[in-house]
NULO-178443 format. One line per field, with one value per residue (C-alpha): residue in three letters; x, y, z. Coordinates in pm, 1 decimal. Each point is the difference from the previous one (the first is absolute). Layout:
<nodes>
rest: (ALA	...) .
c1: (X	...) .
c2: (Y	...) .
c3: (Z	...) .
</nodes>
This chain:
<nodes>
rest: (UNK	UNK	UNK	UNK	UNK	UNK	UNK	UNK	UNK	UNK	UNK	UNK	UNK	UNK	UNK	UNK	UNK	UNK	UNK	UNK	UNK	UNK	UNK	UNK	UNK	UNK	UNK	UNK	UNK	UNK	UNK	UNK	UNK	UNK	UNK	UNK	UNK	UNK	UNK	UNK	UNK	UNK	UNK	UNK	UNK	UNK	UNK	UNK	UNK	UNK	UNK	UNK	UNK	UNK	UNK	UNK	UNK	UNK	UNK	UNK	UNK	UNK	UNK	UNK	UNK	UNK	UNK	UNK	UNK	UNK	UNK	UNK) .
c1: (1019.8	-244.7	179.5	-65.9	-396.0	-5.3	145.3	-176.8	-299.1	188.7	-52.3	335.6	143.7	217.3	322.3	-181.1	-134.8	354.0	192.5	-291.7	50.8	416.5	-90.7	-205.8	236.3	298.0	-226.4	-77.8	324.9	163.0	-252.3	13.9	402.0	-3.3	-313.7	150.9	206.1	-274.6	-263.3	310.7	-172.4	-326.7	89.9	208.2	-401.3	-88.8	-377.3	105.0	142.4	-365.8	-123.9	166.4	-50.4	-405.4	42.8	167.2	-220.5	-342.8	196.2	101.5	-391.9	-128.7	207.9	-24.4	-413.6	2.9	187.5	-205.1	-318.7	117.6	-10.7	384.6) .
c2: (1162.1	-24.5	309.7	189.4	-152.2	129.8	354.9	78.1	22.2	316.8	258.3	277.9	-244.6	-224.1	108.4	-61.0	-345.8	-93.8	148.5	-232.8	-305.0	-12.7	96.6	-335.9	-194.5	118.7	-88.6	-328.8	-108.1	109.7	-175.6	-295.5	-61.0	121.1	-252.9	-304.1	-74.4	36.9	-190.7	-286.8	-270.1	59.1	-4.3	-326.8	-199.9	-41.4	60.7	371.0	59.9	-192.1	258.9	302.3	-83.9	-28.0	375.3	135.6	-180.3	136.3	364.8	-14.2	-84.9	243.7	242.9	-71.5	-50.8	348.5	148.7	-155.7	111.4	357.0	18.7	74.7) .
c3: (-472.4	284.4	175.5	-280.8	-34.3	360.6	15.4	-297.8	228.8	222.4	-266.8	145.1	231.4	-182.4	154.8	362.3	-83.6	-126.0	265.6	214.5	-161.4	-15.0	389.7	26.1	-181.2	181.3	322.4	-123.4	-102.3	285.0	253.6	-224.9	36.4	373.9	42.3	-138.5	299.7	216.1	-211.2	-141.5	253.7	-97.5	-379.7	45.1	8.7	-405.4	123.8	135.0	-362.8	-104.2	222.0	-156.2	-367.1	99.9	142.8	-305.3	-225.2	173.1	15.6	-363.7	-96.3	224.4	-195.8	-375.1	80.6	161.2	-277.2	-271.8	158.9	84.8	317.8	136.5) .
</nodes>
């Protein structure tokens, strides 16, 4: 749902904003599983995953706030 609130914004570029974001994913995904060995001793601290969660959160608001107000 919020891939399709976004794309809807490229009027003629759908195919090139999905072909972008299974790209990102792919990227993310990958460097996420090839990370985790390198990042498993910072990780093992409950105030890293603290850490983390705090990130997403303030990412994920960011987000919905600048798609409800138009401006992504």
């Amino acid at each position: 749902m919020l891939l399709g609130a976004v794309s809807a914004q490229f009027e003629g570029a759908q195919v090139n904003f999905a072909a972008g974001a299974i790209l990102a994913s792919f990227l993310f995904f990958f460097s996420l599983a090839y990370g985790a060995r390198l990042l498993a001793p910072i990780f093992a601290s409950p105030v890293a995953w603290r850490v983390l969660d705090g990130v997403i959160a303030l990412l994920m608001a960011s987000l919905a706030w600048r798609l409800a107000v138009g401006t992504l």
